[in-house]
C-alpha positions as a Markdown table, in Angstrom:
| # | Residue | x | y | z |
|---|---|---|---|---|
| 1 | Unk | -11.4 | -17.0 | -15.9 |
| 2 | Unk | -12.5 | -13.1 | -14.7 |
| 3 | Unk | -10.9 | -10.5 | -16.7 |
| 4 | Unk | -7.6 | -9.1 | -14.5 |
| 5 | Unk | -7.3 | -5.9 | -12.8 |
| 6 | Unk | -5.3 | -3.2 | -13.9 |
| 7 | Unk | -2.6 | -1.9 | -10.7 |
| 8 | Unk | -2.0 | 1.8 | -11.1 |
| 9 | Unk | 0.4 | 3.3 | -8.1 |
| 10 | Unk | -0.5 | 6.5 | -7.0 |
| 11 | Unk | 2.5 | 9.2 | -6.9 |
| 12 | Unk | 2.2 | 9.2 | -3.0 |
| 13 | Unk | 2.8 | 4.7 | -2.6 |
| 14 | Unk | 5.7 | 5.9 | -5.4 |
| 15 | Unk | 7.3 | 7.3 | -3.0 |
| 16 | Unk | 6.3 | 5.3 | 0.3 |
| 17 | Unk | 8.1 | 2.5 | -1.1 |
| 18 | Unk | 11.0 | 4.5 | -2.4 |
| 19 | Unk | 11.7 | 6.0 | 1.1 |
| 20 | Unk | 10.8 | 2.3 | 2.8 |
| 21 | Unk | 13.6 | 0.8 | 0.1 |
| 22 | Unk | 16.1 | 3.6 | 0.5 |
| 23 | Unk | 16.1 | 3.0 | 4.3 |
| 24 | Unk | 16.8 | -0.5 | 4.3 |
| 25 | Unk | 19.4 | -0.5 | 1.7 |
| 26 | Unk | 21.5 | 1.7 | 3.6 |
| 27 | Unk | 21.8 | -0.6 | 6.0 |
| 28 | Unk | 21.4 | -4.0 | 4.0 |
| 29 | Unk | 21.1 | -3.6 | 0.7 |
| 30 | Unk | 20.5 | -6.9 | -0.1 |
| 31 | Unk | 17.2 | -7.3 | 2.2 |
| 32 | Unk | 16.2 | -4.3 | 0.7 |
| 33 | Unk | 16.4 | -6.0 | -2.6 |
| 34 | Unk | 14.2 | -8.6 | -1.2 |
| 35 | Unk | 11.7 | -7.1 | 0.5 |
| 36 | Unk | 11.2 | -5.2 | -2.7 |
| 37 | Unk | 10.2 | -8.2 | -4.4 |
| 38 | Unk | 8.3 | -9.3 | -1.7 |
| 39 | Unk | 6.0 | -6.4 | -1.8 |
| 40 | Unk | 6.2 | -6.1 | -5.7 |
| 41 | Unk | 4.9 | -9.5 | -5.8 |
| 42 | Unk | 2.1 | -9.5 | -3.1 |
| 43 | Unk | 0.6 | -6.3 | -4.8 |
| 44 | Unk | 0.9 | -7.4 | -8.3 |
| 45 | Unk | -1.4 | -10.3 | -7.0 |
| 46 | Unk | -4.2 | -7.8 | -6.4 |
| 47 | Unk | -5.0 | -7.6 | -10.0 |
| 48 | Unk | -6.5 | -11.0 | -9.9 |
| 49 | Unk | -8.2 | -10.8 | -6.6 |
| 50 | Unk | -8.4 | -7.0 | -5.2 |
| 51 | Unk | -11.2 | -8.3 | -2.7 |
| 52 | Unk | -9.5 | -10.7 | -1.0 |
| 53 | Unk | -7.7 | -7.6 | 1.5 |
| 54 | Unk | -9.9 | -6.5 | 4.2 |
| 55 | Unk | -11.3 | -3.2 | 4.9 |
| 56 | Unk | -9.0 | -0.5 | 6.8 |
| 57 | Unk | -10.4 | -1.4 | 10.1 |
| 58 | Unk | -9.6 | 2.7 | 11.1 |
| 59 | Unk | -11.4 | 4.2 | 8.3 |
| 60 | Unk | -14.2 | 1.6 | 8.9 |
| 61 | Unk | -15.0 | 3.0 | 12.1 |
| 62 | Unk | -15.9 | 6.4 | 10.4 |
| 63 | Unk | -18.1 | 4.7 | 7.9 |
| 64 | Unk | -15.5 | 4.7 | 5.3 |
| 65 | Unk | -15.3 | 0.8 | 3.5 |
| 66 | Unk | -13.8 | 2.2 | 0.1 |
| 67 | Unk | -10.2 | 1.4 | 0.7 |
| 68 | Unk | -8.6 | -1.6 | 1.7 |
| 69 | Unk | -5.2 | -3.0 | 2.4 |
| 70 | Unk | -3.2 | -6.1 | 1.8 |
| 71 | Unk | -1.2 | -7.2 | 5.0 |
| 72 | Unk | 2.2 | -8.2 | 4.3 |
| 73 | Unk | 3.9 | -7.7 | 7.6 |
| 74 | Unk | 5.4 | -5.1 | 8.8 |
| 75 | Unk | 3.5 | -3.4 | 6.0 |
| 76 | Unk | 0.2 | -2.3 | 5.3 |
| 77 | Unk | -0.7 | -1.9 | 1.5 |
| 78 | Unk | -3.7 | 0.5 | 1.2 |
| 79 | Unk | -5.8 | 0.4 | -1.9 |
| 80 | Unk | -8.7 | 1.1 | -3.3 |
| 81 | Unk | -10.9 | -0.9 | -6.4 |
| 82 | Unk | -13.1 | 1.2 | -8.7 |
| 83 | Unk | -14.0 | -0.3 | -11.4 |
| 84 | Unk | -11.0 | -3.0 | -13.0 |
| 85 | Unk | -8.4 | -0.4 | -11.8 |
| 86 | Unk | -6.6 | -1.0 | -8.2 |
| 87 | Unk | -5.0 | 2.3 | -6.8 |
| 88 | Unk | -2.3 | 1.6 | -4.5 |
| 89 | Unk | -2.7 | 4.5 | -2.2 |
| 90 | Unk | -0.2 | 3.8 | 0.5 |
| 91 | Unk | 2.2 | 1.4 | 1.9 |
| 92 | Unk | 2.8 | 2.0 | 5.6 |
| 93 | Unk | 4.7 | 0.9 | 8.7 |
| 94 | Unk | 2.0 | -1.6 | 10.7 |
| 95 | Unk | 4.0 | -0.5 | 13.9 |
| 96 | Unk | 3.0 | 3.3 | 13.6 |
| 97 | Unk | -0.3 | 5.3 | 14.1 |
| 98 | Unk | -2.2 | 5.1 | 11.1 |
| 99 | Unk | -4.1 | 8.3 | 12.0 |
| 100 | Unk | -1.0 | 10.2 | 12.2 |
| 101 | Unk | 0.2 | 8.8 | 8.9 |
| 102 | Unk | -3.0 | 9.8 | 7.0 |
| 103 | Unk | -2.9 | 13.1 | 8.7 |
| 104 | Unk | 0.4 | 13.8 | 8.0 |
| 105 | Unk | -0.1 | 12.7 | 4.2 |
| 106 | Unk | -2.6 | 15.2 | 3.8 |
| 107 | Unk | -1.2 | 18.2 | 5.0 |
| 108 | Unk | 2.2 | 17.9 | 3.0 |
| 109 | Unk | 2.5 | 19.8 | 0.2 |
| 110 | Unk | 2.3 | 17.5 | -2.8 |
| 111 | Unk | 5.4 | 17.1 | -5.3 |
């Protein structure tokens, strides 16, 4: 059997998932509950295959193939592999403008 992966979350997917949780719970705490699971459990699969997502089809129309994601609907995981280590970047809404989300991450000031 291959050697796992090692999944590291970035500061910023941190916090996506925080403000994705702390939504839903206000209204149903319970699903939030669940969902969490869900997406912890989808992601913690990457570290046994991080190939299996496919290239961000935005960022592979400008020539960019080093970050992937991991469809688990309405939410797209974004990742990048280098090396045995899996960087969750970014977990976004599949429903908004991924431009304007990666634009918008960039310009905020980091915490």
């Amino acid at each position: 059997m291959d050697e796992e992966y090692k999944v590291v979350w970035t500061k910023s997917a941190v916090s996506d998932l925080e403000s994705i949780i702390e939504y839903i719970a206000e209204n149903s705490p319970l699903t939030a509950r669940a969902l969490f699971r869900k997406l912890k459990k989808q992601i913690d699969t990457l570290s046994y295959s991080p190939q299996r997502g496919r290239h961000i089809p935005e960022l592979q129309e400008q020539g960019i193939f080093l970050y992937r994601e991991l469809m688990i609907s309405p939410w797209r995981v974004m990742y990048r592999v280098h090396k045995r280590i899996v960087y969750i970047m970014a977990i976004i809404d599949s429903r908004r403008n991924v431009e304007d989300i990666l634009l918008e991450k960039l310009i905020k000031p980091q915490r």
